[in-house]
C-alpha positions in Angstrom: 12.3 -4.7 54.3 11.5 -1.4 52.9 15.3 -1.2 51.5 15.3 -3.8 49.9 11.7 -3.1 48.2 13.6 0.0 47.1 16.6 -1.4 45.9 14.4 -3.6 43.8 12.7 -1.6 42.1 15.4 0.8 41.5 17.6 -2.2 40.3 14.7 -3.3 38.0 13.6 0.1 36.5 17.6 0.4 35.6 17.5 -3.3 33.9 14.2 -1.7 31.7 15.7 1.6 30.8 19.5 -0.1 29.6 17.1 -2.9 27.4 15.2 0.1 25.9 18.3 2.4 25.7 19.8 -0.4 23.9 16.9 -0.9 21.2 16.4 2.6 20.8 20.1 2.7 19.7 20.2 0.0 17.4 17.0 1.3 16.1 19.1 4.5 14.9 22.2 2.4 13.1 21.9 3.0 9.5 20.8 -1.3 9.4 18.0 -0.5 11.6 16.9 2.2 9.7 16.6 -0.1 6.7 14.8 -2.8 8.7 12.2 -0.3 9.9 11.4 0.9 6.4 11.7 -2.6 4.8 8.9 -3.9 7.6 7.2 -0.2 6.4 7.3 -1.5 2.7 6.0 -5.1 3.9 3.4 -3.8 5.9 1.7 -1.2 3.3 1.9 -4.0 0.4 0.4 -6.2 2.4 -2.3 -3.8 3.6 -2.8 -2.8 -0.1 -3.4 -6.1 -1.0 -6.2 -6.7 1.6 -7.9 -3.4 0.8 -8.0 -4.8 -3.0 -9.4 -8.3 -1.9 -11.9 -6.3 0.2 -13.0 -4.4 -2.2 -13.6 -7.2 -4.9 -15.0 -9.7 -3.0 -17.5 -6.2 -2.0 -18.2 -5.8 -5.5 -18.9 -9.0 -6.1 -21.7 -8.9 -3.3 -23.0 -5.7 -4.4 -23.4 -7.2 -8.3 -25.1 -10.6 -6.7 -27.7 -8.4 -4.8 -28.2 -6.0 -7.5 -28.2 -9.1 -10.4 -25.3 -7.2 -12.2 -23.7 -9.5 -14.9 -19.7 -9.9 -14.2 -17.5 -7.3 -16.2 -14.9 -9.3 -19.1 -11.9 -8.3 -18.3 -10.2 -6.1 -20.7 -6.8 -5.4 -21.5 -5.5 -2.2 -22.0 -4.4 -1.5 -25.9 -5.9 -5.0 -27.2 -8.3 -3.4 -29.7 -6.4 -2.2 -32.4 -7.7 1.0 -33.6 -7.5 1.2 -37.7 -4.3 2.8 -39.4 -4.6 6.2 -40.1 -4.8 7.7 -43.7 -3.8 10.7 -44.9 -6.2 12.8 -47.1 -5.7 16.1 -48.5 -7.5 18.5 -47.3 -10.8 19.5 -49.5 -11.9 22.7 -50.8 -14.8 24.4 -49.7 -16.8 25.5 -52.5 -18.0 29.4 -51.9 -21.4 29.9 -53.7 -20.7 33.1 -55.7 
């Protein structure tokens, strides 16, 4: 009995180390590479967008407890600033 307890397990642990040897080769192929860093890519967007939804729907808490008015949005460069003139320069008058 003790054999075949041994054999077992030996024959098992040699199943488990061929399926990771396997995965951890395929994991180096240059196609695996680009599946690791595309999931990377997924992952951080996708962790960067709950971090943003986080942090508004905080805000908006923090300006209903505080009875804080909701900022307008703005959009960058819609106020048009006036055109600029030239001007000559003007003289300073020295008292004498």
């Amino acid at each position: 009995m003790s054999r075949t307890l041994w054999f077992v397990a030996g024959a098992a642990t040699s199943a488990y180390t061929l399926v990771k040897a396997r995965r951890a080769a395929e994991a180096l192929t240059p196609e695996g590479i680009r599946d690791r860093l595309a999931g990377l890519s997924l992952g951080a967007h996708l962790f960067g967008d709950e971090v943003r939804t986080g942090m508004a729907a905080r805000e908006s808490e923090l300006r209903d407890r505080l009875g804080l008015e909701e900022p307008t949005p703005t959009r960058i460069g819609a106020a048009k600033a006036p055109p600029l003139q030239l001007t000559t320069p003007r003289t300073r008058e020295v008292d004498n």
